[in-house]
C-alpha positions in Angstrom: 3.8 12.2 36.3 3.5 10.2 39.4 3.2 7.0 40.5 2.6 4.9 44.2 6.1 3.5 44.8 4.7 0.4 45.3 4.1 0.4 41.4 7.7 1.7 40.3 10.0 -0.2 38.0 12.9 -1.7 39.7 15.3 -4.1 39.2 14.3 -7.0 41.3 10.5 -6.6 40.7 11.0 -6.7 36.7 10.5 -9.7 34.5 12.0 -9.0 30.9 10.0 -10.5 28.2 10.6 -10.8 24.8 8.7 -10.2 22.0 9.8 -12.2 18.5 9.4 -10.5 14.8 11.4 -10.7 11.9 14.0 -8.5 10.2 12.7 -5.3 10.0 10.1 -5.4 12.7 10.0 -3.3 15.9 11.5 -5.6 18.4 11.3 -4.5 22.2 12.6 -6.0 25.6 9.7 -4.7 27.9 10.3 -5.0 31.5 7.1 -6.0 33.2 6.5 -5.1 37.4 4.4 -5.7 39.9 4.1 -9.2 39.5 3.2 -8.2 35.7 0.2 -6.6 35.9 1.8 -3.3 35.0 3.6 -3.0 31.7 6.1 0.0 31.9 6.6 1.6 28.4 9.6 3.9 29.8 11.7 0.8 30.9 13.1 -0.4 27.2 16.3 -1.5 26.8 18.2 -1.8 23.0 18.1 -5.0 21.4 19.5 -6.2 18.0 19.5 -3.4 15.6 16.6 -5.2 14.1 14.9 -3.0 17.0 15.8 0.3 15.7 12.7 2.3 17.3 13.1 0.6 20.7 16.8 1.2 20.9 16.2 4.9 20.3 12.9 5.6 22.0 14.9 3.9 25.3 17.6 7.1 24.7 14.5 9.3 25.1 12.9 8.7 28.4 14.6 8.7 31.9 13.6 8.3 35.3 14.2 11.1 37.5 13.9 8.9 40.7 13.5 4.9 40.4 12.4 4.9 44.1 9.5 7.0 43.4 8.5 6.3 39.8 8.6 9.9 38.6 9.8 10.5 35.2 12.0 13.1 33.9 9.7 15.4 31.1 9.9 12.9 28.1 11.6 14.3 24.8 9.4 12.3 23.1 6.1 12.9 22.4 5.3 9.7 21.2 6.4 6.3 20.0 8.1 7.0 17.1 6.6 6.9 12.9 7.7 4.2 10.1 5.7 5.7 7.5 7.9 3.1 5.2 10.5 0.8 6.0 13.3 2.6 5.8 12.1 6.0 7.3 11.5 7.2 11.2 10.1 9.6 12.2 10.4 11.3 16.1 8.9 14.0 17.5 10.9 15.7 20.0 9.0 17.6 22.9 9.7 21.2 21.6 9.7 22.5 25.3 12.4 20.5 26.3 16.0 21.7 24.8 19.7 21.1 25.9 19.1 18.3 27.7 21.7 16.3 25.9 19.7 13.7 23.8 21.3 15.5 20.4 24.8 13.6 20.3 23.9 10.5 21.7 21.3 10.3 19.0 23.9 11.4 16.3 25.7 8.5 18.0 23.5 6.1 17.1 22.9 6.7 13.8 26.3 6.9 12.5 26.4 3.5 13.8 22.9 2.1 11.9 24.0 4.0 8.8 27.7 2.5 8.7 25.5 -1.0 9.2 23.0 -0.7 6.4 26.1 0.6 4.4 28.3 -2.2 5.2 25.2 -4.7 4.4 25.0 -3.1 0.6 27.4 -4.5 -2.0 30.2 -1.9 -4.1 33.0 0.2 -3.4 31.0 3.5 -4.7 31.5 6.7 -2.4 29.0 7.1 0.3 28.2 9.8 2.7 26.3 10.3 6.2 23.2 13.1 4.8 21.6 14.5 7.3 18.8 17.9 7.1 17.8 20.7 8.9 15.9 24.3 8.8 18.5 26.9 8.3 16.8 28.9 11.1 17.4 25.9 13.6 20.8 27.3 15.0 21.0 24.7 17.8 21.1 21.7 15.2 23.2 23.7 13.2 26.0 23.9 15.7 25.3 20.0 16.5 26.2 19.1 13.1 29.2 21.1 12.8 30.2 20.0 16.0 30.0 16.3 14.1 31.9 17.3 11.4 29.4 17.9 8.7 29.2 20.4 5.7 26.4 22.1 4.5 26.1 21.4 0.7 22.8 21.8 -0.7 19.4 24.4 -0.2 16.0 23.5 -0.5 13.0 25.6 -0.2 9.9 24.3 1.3 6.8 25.8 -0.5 3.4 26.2 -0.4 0.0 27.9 -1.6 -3.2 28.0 -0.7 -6.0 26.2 -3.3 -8.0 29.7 -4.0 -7.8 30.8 -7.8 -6.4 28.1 -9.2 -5.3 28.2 -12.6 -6.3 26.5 -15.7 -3.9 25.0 -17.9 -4.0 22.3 -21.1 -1.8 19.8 -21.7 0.1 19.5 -25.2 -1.5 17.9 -28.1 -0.9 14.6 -28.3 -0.6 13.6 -24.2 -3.6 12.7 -22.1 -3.4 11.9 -18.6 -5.1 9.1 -16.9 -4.9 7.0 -13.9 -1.7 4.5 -13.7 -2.8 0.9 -13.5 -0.4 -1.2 -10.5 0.9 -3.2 -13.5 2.5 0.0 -14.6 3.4 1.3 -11.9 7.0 0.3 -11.8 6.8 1.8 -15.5 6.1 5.0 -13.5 8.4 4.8 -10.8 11.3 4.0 -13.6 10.3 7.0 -15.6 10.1 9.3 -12.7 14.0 7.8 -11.8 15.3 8.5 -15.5 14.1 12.1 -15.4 16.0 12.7 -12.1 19.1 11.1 -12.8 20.4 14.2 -14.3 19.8 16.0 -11.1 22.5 16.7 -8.1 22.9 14.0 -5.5 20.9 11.0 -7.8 21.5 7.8 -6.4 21.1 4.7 -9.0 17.9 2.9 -7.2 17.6 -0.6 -6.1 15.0 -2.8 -6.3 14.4 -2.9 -3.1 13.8 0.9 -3.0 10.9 0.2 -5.1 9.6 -2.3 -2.9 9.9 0.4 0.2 8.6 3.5 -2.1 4.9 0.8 -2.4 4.9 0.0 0.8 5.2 3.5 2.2 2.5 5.6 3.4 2.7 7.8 0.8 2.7 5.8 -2.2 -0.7 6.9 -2.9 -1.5 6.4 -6.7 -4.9 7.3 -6.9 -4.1 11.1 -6.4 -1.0 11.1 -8.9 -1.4 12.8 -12.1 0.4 11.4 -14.9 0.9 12.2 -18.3 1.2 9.6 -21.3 2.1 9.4 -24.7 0.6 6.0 -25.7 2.1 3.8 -23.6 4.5 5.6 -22.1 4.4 7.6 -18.8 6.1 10.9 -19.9 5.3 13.0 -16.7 4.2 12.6 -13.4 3.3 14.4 -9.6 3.0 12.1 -7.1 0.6 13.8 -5.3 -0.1 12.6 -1.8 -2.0 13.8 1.7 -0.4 12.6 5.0 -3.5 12.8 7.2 -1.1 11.4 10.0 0.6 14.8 10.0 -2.4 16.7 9.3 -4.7 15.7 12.0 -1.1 15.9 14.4 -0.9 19.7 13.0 -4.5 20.4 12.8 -4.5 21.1 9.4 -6.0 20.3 5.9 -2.7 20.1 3.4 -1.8 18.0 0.2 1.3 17.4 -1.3 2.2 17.9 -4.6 5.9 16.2 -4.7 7.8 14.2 -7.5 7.4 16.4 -10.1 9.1 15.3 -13.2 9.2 14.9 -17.0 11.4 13.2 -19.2 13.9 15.5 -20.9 12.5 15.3 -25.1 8.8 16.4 -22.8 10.4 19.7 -21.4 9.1 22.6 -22.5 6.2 21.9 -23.7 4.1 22.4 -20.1 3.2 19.0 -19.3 4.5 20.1 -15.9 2.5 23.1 -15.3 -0.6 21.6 -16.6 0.0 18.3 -14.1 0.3 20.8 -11.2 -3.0 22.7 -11.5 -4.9 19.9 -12.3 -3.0 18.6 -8.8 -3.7 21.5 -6.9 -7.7 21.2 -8.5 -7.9 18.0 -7.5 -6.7 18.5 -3.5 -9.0 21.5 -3.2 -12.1 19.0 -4.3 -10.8 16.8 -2.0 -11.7 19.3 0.7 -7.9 20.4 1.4 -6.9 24.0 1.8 -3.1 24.2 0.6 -0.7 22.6 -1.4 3.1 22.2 -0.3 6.7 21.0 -2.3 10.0 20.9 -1.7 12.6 22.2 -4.6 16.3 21.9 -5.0 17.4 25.5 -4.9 20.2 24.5 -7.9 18.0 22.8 -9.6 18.8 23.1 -13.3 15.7 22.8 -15.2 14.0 26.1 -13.7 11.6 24.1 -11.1 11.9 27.1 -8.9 10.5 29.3 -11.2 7.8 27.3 -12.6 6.5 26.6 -9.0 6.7 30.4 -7.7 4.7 31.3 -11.5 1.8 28.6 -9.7 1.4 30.5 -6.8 4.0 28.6 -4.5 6.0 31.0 -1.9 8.6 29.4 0.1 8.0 29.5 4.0 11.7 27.5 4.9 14.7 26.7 3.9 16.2 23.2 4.4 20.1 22.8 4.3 21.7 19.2 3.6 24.5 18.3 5.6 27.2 15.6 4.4 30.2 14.0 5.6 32.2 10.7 4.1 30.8 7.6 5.6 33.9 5.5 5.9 33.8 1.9 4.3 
């Protein structure tokens, strides 16, 4: 990428400006040049932490030559995702590697997690968690070279939505659409069938507020089953058309699978999945895709591979103590 030197930042010629937002907002300090006529998205500089994508999209870009306005290739490929407020998501240039941006990176968020930590009340133990593909030897060695430890497998899955199978649900429970005064019913439910499993945090309600506001809180594709009033079983189904149009392909996702314990057994979660997996094929998608706990204790690994799922990665979680 090139551009006239007359046009190229530089430190007399810029003007910084700021733009205002509240906690929580994106908030960049954009140098303008060329009397301001030109607005230079590579020139960011870090501002409160309020700004988290500005401070790390600045780490991303460089300048090979100020004088000419050439830019080194950018590890990004483009401004980074908030899918909900406490998630980013950046998509490193695959074709550029060892360039140095891993540590600086880890750098920075050991220091945002060790601020939202010290900004939630309790002296419970807390740890920096941190994933990768098992295959991804490069990130591998990055995190042991940070002091993590692998603890925990998951298997991403998937299938494709040809022959789908058919399966009722148990006398007595009928499923039906989940009406926004019940959906923190739901999302309570769906927290009291996890909390027997490994690594369950108690949520807040705050993380109720983010799980809404996310871009995959989707509740017109969940399935969920009821007994009366009460929401026994659940798949949050979802389809990120963000990531499908990126990949250039046509998937839905059949995540938060769960059923309260006295349910178990009685295939209220197989029957929730295929009707799922019916439902994204009439939506026009052409495969279905989880992720499962490898130790998961209740068989999910099982009952997912019996529904056609095959797993195409494995995912490691890293941990190390976050001090207080």
């Amino acid at each position: 990428m090139e551009r006239d030197p007359s046009t190229a930042p530089s430190q007399t010629a810029s003007t910084p400006t700021t733009q205002k937002g509240k906690r929580g907002d994106t908030l960049r300090y954009t140098g303008f040049v060329a009397g301001d006529a030109y607005q230079d998205p590579h020139k960011t500089q870090a501002g409160p932490f309020y700004g988290q994508q500005a401070l790390v999209f600045s780490r991303l870009l460089s300048y090979e030559s100020m004088t000419t306005g050439k830019l080194a290739p950018d590890l990004a490929v483009g401004m980074p995702e908030q899918p909900d407020a406490q998630t980013l998501i950046f998509h490193i240039n695959p074709e550029i590697q060892n360039l140095g941006i891993d540590l600086p990176m880890q750098a920075w968020m050991k220091i945002r997690q060790l601020e939202i930590s010290r900004a939630i009340p309790g002296e419970d133990e807390r740890v920096y968690v941190q994933h990768c593909a098992q295959q991804d030897a490069r990130r591998v060695q990055v995190l042991e070279s940070c002091d993590y430890s692998a603890v925990r497998w998951f298997f991403s899955m998937s299938r494709d939505l040809n022959d789908l199978p058919q399966v009722e649900l148990p006398q007595g429970v009928e499923v039906h659409p989940a009406m926004p005064s019940e959906y923190h019913k739901v999302w309570e439910r769906a927290n009291e069938a996890f909390s027997e499993h490994w690594g369950f945090v108690e949520p807040r309600e705050e993380d109720y507020q983010v799980w809404r506001e996310g871009r995959w809180f989707q509740p017109m594709l969940w399935q969920v089953a009821w007994d009366g009033s009460e929401p026994v079983g659940q798949v949050e189904n979802f389809i990120d058309s963000v990531e499908n149009e990126k990949l250039g392909r046509l998937r839905g996702y059949t995540e938060g699978i769960s059923v309260l314990k006295p349910y178990r057994g009685k295939g209220i979660a197989r029957a929730l999945i295929a009707r799922s997996l019916r439902m994204l094929k009439e939506l026009n998608m052409q495969e279905a895709a989880l992720t499962v706990d490898s130790g998961n204790a209740s068989g999910a690994l099982g009952l997912y591979e019996n529904m056609g799922y095959r797993t195409y990665r494995t995912l490691v979680e890293w941990r190390k103590p976050l001090p207080r």
